[in-house]
GUDRENLO-269683 format. One record per atom (N, C-alpha, C): x, y, z; atom name; chain; residue in one letter; residue number from 0. Coordinates in pm, 1 decimal. Each point is the difference from the previous one (the first is absolute). Layout:
N
<site><c1>X</c1><c2>Y</c2><c3>Z</c3><miza>CA</miza><pati>A</pati><zapa>a</zapa><sevo>NUM</sevo></site>
...
//
This chain:
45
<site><c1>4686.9</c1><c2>-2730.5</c2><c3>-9857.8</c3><miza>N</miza><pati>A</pati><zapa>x</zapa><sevo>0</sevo></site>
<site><c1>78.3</c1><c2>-112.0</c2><c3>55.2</c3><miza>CA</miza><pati>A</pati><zapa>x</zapa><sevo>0</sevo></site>
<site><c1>141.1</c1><c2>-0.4</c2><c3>-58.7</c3><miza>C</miza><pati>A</pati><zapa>x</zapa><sevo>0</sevo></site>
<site><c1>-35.1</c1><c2>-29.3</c2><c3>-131.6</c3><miza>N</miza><pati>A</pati><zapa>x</zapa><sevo>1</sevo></site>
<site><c1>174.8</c1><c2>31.2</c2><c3>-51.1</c3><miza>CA</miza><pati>A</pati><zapa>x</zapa><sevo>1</sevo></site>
<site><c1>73.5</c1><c2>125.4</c2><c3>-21.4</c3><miza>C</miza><pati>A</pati><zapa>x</zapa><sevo>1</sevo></site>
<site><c1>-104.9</c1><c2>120.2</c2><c3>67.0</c3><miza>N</miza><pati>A</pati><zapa>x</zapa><sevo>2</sevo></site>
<site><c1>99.3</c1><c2>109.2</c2><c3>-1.4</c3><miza>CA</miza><pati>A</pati><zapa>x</zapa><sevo>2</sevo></site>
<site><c1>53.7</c1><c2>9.7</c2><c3>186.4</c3><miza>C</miza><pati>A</pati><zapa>x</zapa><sevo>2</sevo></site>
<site><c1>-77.9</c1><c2>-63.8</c2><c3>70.6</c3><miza>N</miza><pati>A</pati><zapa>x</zapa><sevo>3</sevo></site>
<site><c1>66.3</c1><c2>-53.4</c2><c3>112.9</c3><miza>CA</miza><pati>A</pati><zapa>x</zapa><sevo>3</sevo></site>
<site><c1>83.3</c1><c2>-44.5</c2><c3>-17.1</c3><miza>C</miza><pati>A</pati><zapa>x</zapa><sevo>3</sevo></site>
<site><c1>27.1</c1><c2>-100.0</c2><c3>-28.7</c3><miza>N</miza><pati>A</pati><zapa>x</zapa><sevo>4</sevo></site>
<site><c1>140.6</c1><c2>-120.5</c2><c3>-0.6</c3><miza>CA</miza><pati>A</pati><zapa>x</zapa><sevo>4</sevo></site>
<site><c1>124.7</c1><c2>72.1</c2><c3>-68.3</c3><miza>C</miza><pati>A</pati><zapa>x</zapa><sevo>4</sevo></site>
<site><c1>-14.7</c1><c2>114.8</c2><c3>-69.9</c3><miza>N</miza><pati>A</pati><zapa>x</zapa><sevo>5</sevo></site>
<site><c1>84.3</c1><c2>85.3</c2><c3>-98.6</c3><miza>CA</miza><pati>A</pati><zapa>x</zapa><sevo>5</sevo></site>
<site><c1>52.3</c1><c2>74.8</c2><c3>114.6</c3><miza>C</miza><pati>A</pati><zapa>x</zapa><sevo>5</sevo></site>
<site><c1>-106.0</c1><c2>84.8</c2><c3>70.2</c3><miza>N</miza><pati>A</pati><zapa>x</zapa><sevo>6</sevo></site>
<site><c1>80.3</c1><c2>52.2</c2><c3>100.4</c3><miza>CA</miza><pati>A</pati><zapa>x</zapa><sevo>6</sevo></site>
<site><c1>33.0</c1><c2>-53.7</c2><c3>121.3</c3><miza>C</miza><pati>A</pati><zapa>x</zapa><sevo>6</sevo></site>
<site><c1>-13.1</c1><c2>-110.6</c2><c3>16.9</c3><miza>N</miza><pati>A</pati><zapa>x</zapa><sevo>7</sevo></site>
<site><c1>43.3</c1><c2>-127.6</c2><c3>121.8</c3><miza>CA</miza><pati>A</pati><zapa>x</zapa><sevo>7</sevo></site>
<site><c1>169.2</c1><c2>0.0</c2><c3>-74.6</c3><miza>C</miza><pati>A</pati><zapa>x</zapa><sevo>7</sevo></site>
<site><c1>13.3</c1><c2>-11.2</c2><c3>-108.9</c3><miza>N</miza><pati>A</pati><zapa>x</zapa><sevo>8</sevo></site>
<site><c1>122.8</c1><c2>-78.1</c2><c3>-40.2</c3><miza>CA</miza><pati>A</pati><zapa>x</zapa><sevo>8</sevo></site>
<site><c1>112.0</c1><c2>122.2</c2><c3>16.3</c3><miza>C</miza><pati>A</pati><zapa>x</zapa><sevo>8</sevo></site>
<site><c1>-72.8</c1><c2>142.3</c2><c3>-108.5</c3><miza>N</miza><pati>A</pati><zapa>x</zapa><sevo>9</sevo></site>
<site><c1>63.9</c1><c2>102.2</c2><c3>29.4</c3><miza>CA</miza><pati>A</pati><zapa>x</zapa><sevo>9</sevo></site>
<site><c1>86.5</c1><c2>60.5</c2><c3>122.2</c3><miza>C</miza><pati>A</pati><zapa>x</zapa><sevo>9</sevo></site>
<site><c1>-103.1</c1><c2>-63.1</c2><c3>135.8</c3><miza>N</miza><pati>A</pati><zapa>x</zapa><sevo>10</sevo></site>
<site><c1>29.9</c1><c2>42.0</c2><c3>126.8</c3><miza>CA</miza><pati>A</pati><zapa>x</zapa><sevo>10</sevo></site>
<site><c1>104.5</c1><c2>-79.2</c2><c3>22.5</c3><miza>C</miza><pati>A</pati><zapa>x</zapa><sevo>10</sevo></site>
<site><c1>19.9</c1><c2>-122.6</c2><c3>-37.9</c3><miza>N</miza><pati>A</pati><zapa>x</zapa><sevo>11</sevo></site>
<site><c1>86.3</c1><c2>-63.5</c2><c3>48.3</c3><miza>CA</miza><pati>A</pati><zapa>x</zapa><sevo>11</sevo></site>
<site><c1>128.5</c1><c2>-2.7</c2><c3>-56.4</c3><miza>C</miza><pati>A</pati><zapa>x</zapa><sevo>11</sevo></site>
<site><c1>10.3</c1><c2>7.0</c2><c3>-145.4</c3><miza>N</miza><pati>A</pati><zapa>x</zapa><sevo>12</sevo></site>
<site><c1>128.5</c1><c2>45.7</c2><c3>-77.5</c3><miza>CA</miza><pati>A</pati><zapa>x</zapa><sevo>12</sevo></site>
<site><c1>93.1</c1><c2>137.7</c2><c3>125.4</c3><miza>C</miza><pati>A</pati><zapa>x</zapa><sevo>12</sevo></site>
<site><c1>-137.8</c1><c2>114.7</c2><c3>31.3</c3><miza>N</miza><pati>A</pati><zapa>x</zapa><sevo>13</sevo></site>
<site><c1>89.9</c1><c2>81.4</c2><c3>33.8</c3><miza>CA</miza><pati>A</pati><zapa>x</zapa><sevo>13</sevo></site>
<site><c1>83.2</c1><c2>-3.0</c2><c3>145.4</c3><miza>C</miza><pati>A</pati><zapa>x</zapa><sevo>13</sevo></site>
<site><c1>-119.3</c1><c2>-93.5</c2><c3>59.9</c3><miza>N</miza><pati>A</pati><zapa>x</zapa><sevo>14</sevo></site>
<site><c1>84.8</c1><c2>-51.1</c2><c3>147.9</c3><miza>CA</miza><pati>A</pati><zapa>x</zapa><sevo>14</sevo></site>
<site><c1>81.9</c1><c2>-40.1</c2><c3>3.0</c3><miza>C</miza><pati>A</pati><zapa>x</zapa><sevo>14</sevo></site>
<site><c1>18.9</c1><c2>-94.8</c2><c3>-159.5</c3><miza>N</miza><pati>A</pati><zapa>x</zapa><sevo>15</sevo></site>
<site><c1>127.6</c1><c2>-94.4</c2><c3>-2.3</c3><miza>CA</miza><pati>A</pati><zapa>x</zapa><sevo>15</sevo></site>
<site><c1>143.6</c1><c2>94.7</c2><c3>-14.2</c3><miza>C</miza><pati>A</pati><zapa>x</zapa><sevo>15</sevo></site>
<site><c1>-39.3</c1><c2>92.5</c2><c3>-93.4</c3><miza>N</miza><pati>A</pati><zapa>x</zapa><sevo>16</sevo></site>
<site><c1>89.0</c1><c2>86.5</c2><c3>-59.3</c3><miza>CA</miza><pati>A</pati><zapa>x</zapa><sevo>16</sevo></site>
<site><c1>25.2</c1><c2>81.7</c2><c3>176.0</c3><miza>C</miza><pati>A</pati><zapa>x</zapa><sevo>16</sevo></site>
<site><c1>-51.2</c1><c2>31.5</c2><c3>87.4</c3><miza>N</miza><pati>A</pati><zapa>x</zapa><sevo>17</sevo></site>
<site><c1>52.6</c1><c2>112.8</c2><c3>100.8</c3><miza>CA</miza><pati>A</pati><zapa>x</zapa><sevo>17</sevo></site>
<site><c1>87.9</c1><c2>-118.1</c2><c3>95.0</c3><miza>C</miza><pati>A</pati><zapa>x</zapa><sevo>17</sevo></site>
<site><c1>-94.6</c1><c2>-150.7</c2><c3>-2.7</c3><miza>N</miza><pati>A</pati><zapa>x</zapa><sevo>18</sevo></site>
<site><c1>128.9</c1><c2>-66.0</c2><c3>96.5</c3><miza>CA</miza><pati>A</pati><zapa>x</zapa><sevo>18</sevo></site>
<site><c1>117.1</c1><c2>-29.2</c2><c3>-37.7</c3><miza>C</miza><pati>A</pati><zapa>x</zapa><sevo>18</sevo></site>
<site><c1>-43.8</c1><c2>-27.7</c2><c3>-140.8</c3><miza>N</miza><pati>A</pati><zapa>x</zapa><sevo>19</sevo></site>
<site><c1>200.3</c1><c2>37.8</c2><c3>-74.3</c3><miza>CA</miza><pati>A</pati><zapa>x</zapa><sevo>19</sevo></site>
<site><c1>59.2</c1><c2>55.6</c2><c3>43.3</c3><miza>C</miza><pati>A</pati><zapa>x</zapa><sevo>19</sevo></site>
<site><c1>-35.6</c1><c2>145.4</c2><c3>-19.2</c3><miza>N</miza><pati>A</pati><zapa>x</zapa><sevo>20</sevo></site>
<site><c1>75.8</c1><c2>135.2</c2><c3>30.9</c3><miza>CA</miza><pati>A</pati><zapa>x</zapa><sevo>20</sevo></site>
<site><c1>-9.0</c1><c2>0.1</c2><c3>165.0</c3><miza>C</miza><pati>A</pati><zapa>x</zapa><sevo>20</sevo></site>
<site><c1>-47.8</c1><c2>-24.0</c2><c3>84.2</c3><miza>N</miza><pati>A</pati><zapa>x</zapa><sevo>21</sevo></site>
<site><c1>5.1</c1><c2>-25.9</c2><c3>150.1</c3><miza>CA</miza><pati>A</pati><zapa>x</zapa><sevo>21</sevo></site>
<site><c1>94.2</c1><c2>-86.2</c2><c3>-10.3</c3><miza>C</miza><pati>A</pati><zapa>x</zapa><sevo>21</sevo></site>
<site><c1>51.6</c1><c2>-140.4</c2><c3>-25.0</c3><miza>N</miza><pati>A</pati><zapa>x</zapa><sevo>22</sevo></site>
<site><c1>101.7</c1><c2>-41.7</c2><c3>47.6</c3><miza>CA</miza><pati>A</pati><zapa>x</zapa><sevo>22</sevo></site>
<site><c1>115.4</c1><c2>8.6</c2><c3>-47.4</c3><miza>C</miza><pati>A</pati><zapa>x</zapa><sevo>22</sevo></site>
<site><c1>11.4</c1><c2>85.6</c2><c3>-164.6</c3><miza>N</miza><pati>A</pati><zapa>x</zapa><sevo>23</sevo></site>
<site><c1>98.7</c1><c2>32.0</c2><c3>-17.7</c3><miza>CA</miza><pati>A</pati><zapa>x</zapa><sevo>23</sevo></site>
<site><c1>66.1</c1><c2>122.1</c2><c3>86.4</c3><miza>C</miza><pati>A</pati><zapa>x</zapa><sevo>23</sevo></site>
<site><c1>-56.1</c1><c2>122.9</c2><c3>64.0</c3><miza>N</miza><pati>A</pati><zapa>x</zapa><sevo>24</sevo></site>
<site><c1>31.6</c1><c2>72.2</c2><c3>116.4</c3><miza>CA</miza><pati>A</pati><zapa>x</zapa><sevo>24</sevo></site>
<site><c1>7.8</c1><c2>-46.7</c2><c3>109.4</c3><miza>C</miza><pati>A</pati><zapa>x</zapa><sevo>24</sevo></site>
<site><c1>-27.2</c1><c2>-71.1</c2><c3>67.3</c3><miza>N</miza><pati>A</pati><zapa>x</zapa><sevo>25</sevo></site>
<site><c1>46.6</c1><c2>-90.0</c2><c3>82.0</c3><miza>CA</miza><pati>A</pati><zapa>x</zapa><sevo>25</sevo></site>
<site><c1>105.0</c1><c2>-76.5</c2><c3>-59.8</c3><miza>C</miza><pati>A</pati><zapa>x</zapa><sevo>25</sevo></site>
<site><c1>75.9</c1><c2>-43.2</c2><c3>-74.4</c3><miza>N</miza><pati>A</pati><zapa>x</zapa><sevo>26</sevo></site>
<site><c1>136.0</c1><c2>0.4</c2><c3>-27.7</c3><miza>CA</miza><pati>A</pati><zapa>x</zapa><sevo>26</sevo></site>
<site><c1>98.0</c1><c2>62.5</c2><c3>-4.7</c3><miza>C</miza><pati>A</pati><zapa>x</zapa><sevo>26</sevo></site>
<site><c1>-77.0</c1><c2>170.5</c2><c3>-71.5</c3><miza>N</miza><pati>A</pati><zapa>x</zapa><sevo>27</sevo></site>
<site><c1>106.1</c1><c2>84.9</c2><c3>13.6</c3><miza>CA</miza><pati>A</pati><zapa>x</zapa><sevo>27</sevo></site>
<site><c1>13.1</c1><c2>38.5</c2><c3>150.4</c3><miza>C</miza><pati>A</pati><zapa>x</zapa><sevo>27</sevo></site>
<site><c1>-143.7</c1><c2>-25.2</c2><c3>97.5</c3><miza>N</miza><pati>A</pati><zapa>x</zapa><sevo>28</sevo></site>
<site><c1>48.9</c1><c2>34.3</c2><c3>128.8</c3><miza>CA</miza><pati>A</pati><zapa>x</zapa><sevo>28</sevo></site>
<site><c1>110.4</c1><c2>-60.3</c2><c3>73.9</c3><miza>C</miza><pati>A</pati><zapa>x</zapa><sevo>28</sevo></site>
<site><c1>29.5</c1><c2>-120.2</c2><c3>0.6</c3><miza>N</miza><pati>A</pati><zapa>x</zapa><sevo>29</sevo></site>
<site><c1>56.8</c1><c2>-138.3</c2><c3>13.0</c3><miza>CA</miza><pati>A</pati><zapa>x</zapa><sevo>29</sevo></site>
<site><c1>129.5</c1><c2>87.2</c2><c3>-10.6</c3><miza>C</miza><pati>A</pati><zapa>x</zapa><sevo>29</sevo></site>
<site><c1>4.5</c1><c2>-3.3</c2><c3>-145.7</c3><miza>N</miza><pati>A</pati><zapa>x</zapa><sevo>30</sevo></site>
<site><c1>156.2</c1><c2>1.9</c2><c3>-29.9</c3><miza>CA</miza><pati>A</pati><zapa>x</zapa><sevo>30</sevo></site>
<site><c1>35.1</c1><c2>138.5</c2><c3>41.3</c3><miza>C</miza><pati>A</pati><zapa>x</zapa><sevo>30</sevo></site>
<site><c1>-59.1</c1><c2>100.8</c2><c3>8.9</c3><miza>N</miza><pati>A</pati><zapa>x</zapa><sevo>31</sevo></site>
<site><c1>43.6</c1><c2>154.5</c2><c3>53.6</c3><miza>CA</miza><pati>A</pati><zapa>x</zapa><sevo>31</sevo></site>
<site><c1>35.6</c1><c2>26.4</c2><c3>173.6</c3><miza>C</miza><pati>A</pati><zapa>x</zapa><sevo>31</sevo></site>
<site><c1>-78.2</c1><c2>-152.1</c2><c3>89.8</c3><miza>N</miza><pati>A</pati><zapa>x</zapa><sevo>32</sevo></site>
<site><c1>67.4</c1><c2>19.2</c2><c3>162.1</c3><miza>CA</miza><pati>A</pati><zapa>x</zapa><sevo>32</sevo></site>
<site><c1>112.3</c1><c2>-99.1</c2><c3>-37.8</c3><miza>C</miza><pati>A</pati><zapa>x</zapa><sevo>32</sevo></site>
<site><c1>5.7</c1><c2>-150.9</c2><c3>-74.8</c3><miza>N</miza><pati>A</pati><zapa>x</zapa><sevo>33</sevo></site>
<site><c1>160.7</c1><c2>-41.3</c2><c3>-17.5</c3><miza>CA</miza><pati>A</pati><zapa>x</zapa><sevo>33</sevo></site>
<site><c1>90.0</c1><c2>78.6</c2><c3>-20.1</c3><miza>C</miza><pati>A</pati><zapa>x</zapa><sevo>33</sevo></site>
<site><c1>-57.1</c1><c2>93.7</c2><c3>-100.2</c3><miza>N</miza><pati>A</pati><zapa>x</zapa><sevo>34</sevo></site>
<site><c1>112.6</c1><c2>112.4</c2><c3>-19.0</c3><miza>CA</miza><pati>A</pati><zapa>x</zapa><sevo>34</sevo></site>
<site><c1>102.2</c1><c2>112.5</c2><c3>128.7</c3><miza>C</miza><pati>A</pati><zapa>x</zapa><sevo>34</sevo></site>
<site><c1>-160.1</c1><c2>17.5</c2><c3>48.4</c3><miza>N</miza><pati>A</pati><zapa>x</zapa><sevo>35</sevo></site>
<site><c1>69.3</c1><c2>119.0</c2><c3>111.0</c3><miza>CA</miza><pati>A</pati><zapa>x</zapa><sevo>35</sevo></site>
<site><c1>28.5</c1><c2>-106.4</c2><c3>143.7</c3><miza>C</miza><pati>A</pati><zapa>x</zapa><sevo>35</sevo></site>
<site><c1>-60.8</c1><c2>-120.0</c2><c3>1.8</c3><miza>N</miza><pati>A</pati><zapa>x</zapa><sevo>36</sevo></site>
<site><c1>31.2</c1><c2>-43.2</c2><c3>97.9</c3><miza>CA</miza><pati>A</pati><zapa>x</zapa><sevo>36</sevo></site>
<site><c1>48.3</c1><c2>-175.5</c2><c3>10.8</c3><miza>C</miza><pati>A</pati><zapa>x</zapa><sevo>36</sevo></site>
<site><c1>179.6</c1><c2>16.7</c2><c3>-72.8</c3><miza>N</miza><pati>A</pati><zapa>x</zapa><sevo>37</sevo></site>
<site><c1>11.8</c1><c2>-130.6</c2><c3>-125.7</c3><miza>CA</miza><pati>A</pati><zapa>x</zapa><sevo>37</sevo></site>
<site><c1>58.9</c1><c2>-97.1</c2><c3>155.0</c3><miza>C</miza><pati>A</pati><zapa>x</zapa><sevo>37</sevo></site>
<site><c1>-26.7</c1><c2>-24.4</c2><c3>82.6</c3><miza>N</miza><pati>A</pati><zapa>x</zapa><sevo>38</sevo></site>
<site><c1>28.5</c1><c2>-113.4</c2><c3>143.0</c3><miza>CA</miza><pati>A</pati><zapa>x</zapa><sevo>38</sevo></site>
<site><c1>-65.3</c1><c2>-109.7</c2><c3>-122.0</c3><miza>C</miza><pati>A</pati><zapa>x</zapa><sevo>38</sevo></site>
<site><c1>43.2</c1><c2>-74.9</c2><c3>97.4</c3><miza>N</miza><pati>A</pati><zapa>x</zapa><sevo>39</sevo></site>
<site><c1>-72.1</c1><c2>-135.7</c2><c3>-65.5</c3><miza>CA</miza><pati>A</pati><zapa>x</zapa><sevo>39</sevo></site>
<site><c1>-65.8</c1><c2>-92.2</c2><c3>99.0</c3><miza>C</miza><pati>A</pati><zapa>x</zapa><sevo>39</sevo></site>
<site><c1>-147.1</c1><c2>45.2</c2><c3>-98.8</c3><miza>N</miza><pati>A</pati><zapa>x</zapa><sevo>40</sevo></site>
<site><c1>-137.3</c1><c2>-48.4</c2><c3>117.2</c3><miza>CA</miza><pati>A</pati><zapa>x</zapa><sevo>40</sevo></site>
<site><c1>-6.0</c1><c2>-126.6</c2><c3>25.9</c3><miza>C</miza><pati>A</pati><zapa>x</zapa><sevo>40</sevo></site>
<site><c1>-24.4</c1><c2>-17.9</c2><c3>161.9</c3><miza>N</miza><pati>A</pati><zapa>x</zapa><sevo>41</sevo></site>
<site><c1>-73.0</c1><c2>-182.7</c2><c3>9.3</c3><miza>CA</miza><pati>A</pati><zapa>x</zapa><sevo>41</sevo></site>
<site><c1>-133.3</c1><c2>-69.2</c2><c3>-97.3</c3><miza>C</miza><pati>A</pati><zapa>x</zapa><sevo>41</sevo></site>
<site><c1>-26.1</c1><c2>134.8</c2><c3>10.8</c3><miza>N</miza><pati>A</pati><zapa>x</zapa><sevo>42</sevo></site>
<site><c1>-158.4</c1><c2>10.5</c2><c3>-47.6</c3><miza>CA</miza><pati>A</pati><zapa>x</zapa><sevo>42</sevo></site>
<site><c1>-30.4</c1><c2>-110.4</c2><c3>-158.8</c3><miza>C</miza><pati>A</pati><zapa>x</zapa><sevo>42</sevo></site>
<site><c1>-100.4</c1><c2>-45.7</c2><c3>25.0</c3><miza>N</miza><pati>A</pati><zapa>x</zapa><sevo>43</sevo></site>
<site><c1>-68.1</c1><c2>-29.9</c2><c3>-158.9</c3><miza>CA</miza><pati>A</pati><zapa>x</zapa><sevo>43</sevo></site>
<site><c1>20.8</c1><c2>68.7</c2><c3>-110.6</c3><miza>C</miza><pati>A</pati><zapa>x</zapa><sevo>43</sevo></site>
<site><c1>26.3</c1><c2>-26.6</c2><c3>-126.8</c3><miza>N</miza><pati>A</pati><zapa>x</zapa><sevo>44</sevo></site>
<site><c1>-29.5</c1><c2>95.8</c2><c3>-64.4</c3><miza>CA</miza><pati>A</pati><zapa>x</zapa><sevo>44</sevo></site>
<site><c1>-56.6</c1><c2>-21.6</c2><c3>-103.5</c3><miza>C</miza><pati>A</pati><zapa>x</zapa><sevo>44</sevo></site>
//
C-alpha cells in the first residue's frame, strides 16, 4: 500500500516536471512566430 502511494506520488512529481517543460516550449514557440512574424495580432494572447 505504501509502496503504492510512493509510486502514485513519484508519477506525479514527474508529470508535473514535463508540463513545466511543455509550457515553457510553448513560450519559446510563441515568441519564435512573433519573431518571424512581428504584425500585431488581434488575437488573445
Amino acid at each position: 500500500m505504501n509502496q503504492k502511494l510512493q509510486q502514485l506520488r513519484t508519477q506525479r512529481e514527474q508529470q508535473e516536471t514535463e508540463l513545466i517543460a511543455l509550457k515553457e516550449t510553448v513560450n519559446e514557440l510563441k515568441q519564435l512566430l512573433q519573431a518571424m512574424n512581428p504584425k500585431p495580432s488581434g488575437g488573445a494572447k
